[in-house]
C-alpha positions in Angstrom: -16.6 -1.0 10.4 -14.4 1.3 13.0 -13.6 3.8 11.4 -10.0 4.4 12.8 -8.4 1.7 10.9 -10.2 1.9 7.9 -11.4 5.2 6.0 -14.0 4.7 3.1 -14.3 8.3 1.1 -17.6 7.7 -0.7 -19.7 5.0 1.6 -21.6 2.9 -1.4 -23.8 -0.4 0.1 -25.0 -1.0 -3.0 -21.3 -1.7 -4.4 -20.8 -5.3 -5.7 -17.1 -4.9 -5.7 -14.6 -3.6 -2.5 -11.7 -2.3 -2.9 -9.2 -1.9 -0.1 -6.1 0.3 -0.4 -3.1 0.1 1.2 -0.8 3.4 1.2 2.9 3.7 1.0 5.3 5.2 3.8 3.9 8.4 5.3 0.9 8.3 3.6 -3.1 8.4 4.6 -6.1 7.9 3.5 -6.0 11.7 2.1 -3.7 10.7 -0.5 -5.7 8.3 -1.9 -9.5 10.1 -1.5 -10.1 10.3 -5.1 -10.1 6.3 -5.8 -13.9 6.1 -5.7 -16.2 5.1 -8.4 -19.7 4.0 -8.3 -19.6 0.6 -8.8 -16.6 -0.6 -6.1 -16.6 1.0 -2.8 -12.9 2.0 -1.9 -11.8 1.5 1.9 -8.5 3.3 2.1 -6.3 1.8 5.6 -5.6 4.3 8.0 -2.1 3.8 10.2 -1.7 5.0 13.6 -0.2 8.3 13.9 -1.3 10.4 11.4 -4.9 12.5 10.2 -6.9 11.8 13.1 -5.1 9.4 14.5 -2.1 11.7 15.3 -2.4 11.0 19.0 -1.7 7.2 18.2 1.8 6.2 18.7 2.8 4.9 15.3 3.4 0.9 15.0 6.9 -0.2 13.5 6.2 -4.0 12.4 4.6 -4.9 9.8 3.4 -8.1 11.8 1.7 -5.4 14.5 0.0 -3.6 11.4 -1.5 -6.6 9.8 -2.9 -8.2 12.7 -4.9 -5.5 13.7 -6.2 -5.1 10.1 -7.0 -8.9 9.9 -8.9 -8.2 13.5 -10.7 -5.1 12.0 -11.7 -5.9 7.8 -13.7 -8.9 8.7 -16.6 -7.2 8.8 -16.5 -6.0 5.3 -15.5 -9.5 3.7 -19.2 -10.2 2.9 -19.0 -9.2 -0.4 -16.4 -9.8 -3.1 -13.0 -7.7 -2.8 -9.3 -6.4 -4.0 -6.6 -4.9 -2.2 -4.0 -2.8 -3.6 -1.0 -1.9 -1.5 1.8 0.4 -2.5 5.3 0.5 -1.2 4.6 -0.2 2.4 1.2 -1.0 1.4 2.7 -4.0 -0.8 3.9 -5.3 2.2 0.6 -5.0 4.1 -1.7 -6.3 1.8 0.1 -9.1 0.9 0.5 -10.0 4.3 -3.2 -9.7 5.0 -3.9 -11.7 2.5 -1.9 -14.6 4.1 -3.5 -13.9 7.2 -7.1 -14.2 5.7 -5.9 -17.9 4.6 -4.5 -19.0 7.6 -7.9 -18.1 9.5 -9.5 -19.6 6.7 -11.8 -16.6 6.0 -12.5 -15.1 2.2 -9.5 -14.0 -0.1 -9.1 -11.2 -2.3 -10.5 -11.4 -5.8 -7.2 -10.1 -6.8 -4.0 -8.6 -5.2 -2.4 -5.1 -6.9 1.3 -4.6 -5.6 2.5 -1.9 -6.2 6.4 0.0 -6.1 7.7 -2.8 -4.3 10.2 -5.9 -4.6 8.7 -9.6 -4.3 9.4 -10.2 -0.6 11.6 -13.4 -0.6 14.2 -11.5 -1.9 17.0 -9.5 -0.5 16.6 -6.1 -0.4 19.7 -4.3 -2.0 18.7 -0.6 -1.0 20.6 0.2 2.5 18.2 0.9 5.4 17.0 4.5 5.5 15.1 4.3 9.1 18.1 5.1 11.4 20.1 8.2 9.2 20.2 11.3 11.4 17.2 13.5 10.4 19.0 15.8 7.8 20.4 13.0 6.1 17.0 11.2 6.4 14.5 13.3 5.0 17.3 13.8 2.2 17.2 10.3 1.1 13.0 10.7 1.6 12.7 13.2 -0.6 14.5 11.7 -3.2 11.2 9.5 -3.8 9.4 12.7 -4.8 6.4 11.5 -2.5 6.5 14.3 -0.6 3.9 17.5 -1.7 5.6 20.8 -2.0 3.1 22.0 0.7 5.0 20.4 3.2 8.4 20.3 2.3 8.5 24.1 2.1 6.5 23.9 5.9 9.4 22.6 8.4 6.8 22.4 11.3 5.2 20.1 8.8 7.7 17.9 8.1 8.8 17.5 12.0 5.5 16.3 12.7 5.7 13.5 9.6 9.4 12.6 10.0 8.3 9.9 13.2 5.7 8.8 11.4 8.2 8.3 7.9 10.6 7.0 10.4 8.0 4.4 12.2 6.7 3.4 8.2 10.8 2.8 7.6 11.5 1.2 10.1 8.5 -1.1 9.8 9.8 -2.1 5.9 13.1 -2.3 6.5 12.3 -4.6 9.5 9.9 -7.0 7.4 11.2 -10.7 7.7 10.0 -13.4 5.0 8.5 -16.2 6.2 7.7 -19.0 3.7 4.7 -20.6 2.6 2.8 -21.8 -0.2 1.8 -19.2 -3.1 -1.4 -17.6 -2.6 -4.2 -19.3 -4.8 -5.4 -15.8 -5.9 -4.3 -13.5 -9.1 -1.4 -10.7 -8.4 -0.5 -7.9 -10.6 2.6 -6.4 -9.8 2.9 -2.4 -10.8 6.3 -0.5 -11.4 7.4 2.9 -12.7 9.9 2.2 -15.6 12.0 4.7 -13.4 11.9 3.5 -10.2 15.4 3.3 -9.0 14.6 0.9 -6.0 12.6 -1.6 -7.3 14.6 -3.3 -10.6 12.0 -5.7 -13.2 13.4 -8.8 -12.1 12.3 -7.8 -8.4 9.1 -6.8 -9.3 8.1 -10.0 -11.7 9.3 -12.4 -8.5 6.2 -11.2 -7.0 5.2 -14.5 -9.9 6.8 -17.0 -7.1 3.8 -16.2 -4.5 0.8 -17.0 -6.5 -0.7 -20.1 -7.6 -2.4 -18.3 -10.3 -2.2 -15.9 -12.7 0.9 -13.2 -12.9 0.8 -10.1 -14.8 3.5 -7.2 -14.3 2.2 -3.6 -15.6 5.0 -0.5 -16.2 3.9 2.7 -15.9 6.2 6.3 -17.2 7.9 7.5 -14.0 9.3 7.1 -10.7 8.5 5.3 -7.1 5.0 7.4 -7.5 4.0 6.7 -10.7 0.8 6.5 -9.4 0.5 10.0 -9.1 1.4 11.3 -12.4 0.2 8.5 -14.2 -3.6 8.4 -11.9 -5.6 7.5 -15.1 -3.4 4.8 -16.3 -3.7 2.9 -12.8 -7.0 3.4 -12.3 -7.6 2.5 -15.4 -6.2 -0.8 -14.6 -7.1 -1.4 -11.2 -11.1 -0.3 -11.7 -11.4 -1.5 -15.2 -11.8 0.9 -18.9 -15.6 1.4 -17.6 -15.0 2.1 -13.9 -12.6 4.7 -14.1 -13.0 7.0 -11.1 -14.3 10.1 -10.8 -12.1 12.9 -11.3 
């Protein structure tokens, strides 16, 4: 697979299981290097702009994204798969997925959505993309997504602020576009605290499958899947594939 658009930490052929990961605003395959596990091999999506890709201008659509993920996994689809998208990554995989059906190639075993309202309805949060950059990275770092490494580095964050800017812009942007449910199972994650993602917008994720809904609730905020690592994992890889810590 090329490995611009895809980064896979712990390269494992003999894997029955893959599991592709789709990471929230501003985030990179770094952030989620430690989802590995011997028996699923973990692909983790790597957006223009950022890690090695710096030089890349950054894509604002999430149309742009998932067509060139939909030109670039099909080599990997020869063995059963999941994705799991958070935030931004919601957005993606579950557009992917749609994509994958209308090209009539293989589905996900199973969709995880995570930190993010079911996309047929409105969004209530006011757009965040367009704020002048004060007021922006503000509002940003009100998510508590960003490490303390780099908020006390301000050459650090003016590098990442196009790239949180691009990532906004691109999921504030998103517009619905109905068709059928998906014939595949989704679970839909939450933090119990998240204060941009209520329950009754994260259970309408229901209305785009076919098949079976669960919702799981996690202690914390918009990154719950931070502090609460082992409960997620524990979920998405299953009690006896929990990753190595």
């Amino acid at each position: 697979m090329p490995p611009n658009w895809f980064v896979c930490p712990k390269p494992n052929p003999s894997a029955k299981t893959r599991l592709f990961i789709f990471p929230y605003a501003g985030g990179g395959p770094a952030a989620f290097s430690k989802w590995t596990t011997n028996n699923i091999e973990t692909y983790i999506a790597h957006y223009p702009g950022r890690g090695s890709r710096f030089n890349e201008p950054p894509l604002k659509r999430i149309d742009a994204l998932v067509e060139n993920f939909l030109r670039e996994i099909q080599p990997a689809l020869d063995k059963p798969f999941v994705f799991f998208g958070h935030s931004l990554g919601a957005l993606i995989a579950f557009g992917l997925a749609r994509s994958l059906r209308r090209g009539s190639l293989p589905q996900p075993e199973r969709l995880f959505l995570s930190a993010r309202a079911a996309p047929h309805l409105p969004d209530p949060n006011p757009p965040l993309h367009a704020l002048p950059d004060d007021e922006f990275l503000q509002a940003v770092k009100n998510f508590n997504g960003i490490p303390a490494e780099i908020l006390n580095q301000p050459e650090a964050l003016t590098l990442l602020l196009p790239i949180l800017r691009a990532d906004f812009e691109a999921a504030e942007t998103y517009r619905y576009n109905d068709e059928p449910p998906l014939d595949l199972p989704i679970v839909a994650l939450s933090g119990d605290d998240d204060p941009r993602v209520s329950r009754a917008e994260l259970e309408g994720w229901a209305d785009q499958t076919a098949a079976r809904f669960e919702a799981s609730y996690f202690p914390g905020g918009h990154f719950f899947i931070n502090a609460e690592f082992d409960l997620v994992a524990r979920l998405i890889f299953g009690v006896s594939h929990a990753p190595e810590k």
